[in-house]
N, C-alpha and C positions, 0 to 999 in steps of 0.2 A: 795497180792503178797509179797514177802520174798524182804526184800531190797538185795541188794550187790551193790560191789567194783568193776565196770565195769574194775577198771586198772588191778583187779586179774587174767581178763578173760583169757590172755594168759600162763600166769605161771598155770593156771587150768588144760587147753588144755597140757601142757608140763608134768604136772604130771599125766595127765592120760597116756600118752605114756609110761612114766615113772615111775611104781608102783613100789612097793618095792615090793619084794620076797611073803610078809607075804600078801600086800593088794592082788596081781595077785593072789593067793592061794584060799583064801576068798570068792576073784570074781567069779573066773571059776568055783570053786569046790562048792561052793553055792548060793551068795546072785545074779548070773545073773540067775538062777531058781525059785527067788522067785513071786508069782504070780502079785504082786505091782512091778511099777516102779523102780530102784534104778539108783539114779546120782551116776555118778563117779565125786571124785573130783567137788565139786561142790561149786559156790561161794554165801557164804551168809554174809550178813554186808561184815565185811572186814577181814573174815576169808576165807580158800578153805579147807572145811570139805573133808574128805574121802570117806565117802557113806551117801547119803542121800536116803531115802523114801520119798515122799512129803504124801504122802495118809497116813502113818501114821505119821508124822512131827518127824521123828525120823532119827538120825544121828547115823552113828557107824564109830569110832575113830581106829585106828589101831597104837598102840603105840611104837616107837620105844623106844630104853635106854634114847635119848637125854629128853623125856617128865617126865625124874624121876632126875631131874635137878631141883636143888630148883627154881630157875627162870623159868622155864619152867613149872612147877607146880603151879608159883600162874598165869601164863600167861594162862593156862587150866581151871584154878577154874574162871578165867575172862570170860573168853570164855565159856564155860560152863555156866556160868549165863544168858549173854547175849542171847544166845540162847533157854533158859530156859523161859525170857523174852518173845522171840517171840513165845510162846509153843511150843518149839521143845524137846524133848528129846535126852537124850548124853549115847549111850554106848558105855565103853570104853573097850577095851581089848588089850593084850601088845602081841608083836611080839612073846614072847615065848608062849601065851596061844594059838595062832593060829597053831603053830607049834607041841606044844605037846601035845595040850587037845584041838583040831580040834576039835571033838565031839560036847563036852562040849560045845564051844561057838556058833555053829551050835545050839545047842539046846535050850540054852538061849536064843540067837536070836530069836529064831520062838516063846518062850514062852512069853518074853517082844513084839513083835509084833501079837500076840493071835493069832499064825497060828501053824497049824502042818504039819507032817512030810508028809502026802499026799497033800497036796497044794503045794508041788514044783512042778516044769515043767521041768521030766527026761525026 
């Protein structure tokens, strides 16, 4: 079992309601078709990751400007470890790559999770 920060659980629940442009995009338009699980917002240690897979212990980050903040960058490379620790994997991709190279991280996605384009559920 993945530990977590039971105190996150509500601020979890509130950003699921509350995705950003880039994560709502992401969700709809792919990762709620992929044939695994995916959490929204989900809490692990004492982080609330963006999307989780548990079946392949993989996380995907969805990065706004504030994450390219020298403090926020080594707050990422922490975090990033930690969860590396618990074999999780981190892919990160920024709010513009969702936007303009949709594709592209569509397809990364499915290749770092060794699935393809027929294993969605259209």
């Amino acid at each position: 079992m993945i530990p977590y920060n039971e105190a996150l659980t509500e601020n979890s629940k509130n950003l699921r309601k509350n995705m950003t442009p880039e994560e709502k995009h992401i969700w709809y338009d792919f990762l709620k078709n992929l044939p695994c699980q995916v959490k929204r917002q989900k809490c692990i240690c004492n982080y609330i990751v963006d999307f989780y897979i548990p079946s392949k212990k993989t996380v995907i980050e969805i990065d706004g400007s504030q994450h390219y903040e020298a403090d926020n960058l080594k707050k990422d490379k922490i975090r990033d470890s930690e969860l590396m620790d618990l074999g999780i994997s981190v892919l990160r991709y920024t709010n513009d790559d969702v936007n303009s190279k949709f594709n592209s991280v569509c397809f990364d996605i499915l290749t770092k999770l060794e699935l393809i384009f027929e294993d969605l559920n259209n």
